[in-house]
N, C-alpha and C positions, 0 to 999 in steps of 0.2 A: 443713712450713709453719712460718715464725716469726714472732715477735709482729709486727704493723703499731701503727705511730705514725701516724695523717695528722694534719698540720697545718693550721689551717684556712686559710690560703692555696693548699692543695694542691690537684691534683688535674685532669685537663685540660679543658678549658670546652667545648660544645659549644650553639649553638642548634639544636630541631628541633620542627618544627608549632608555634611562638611561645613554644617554654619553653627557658629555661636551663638543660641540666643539668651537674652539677661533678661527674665522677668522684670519689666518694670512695675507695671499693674495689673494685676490679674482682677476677672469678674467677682472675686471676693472683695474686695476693696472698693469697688466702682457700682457695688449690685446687682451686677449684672449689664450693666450701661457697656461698657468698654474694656478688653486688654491694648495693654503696649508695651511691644517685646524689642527690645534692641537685637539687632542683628549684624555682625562681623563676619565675612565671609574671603575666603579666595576667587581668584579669579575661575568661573566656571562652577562654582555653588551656586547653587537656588533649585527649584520646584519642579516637577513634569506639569504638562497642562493640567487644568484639573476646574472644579467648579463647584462651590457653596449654595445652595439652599438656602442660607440662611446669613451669613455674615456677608459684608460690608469688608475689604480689606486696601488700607490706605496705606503708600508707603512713601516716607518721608529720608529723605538720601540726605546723609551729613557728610562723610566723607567718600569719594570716588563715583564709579556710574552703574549703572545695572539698565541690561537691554530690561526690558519692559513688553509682553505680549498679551492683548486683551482682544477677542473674538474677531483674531486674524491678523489684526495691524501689531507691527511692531514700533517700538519709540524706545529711545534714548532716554534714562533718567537720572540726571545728575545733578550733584550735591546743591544743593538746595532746593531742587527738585521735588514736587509732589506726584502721586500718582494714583488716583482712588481709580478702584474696583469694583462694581456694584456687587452684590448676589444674584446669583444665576449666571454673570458674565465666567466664559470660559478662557483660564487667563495660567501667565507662569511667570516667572522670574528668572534672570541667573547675574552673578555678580561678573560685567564687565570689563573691569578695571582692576589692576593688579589685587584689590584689596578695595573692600567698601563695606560702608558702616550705613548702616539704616534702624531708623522707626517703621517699625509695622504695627498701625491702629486695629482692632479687629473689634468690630463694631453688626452686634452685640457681644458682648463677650461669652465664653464657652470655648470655644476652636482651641484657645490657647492651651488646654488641658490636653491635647495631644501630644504636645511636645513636652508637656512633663514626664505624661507615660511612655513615650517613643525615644525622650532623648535619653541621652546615658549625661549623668551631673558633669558635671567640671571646671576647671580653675577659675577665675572668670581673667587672669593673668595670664595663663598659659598663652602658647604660641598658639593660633590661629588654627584650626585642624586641616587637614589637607583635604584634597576635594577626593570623593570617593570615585572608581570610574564607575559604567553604569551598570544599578543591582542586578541580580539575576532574576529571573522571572520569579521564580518562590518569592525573591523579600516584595517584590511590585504587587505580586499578589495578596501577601500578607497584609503590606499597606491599604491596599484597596478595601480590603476586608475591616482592617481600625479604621478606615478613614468613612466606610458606611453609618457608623455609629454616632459620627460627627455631620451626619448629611453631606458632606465632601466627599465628589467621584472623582476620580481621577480619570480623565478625555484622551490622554495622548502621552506620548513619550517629552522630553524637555524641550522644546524648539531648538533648531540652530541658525545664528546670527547669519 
């Protein structure tokens, strides 16, 4: 493994379920050690419940807040804010604040290789996507089915605050 430089123009852009993610570091770069994906979202983006097997997922708030859900309790996580995850914990996200920017660690890396092949590419300028309302049972199922291959279930629908 050798040192990584990212630049903060780097990185390849991806929308997926209404949030921008920017590859920072993917498990190529890290060996497999860690990705770190920046994430931009609307207010009301982020995840269904759901639970990893295998990854660690850290989320570090630079601008605005995101409620925060980890097997049951709910928290507030705002900008400068940390928030680890273990594996196995059943957990989700959604961006509370008009607009917030986040680090998500995913530790080890792999997971991140979802959103390459789920998102669709894009600007990494462009406006912010808007927030999807919620999928139809076909795409929850579809995902359910990508996300088995990642050892990621999907538990529940999105929490609400």
């Amino acid at each position: 493994m050798t040192t990584q430089h990212v630049r903060a123009a780097e990185g390849d852009t991806y929308d997926h379920l209404g949030v921008r993610l920017r590859m920072r570091l993917t498990g190529r770069e890290t060996a497999g050690v860690l990705a770190v994906i920046e994430h931009g979202g609307r207010r009301g983006a982020g995840a269904p419940l759901h639970r990893h097997t295998r990854e660690a997922e850290t989320f570090i708030v630079l601008d605005g807040e995101l409620d925060g859900w980890s097997d049951g309790d709910r928290t507030v996580v705002s900008a400068g804010d940390t928030l680890y995850l273990p594996s196995g914990s059943e957990h989700a996200y959604r961006v509370r604040s008009a607009t917030a920017r986040f680090l998500l660690l995913i530790t080890p890396a792999g997971f991140e290789q979802f959103f390459v092949t789920d998102g669709v590419p894009s600007d990494p300028d462009a406006e912010l996507p808007s927030v999807p309302g919620p999928p139809p049972p076909e795409a929850v199922e579809r995902l359910a089915q990508m996300l088995t291959g990642y050892g990621v279930s999907i538990t529940g629908p999105p929490p609400t605050p």
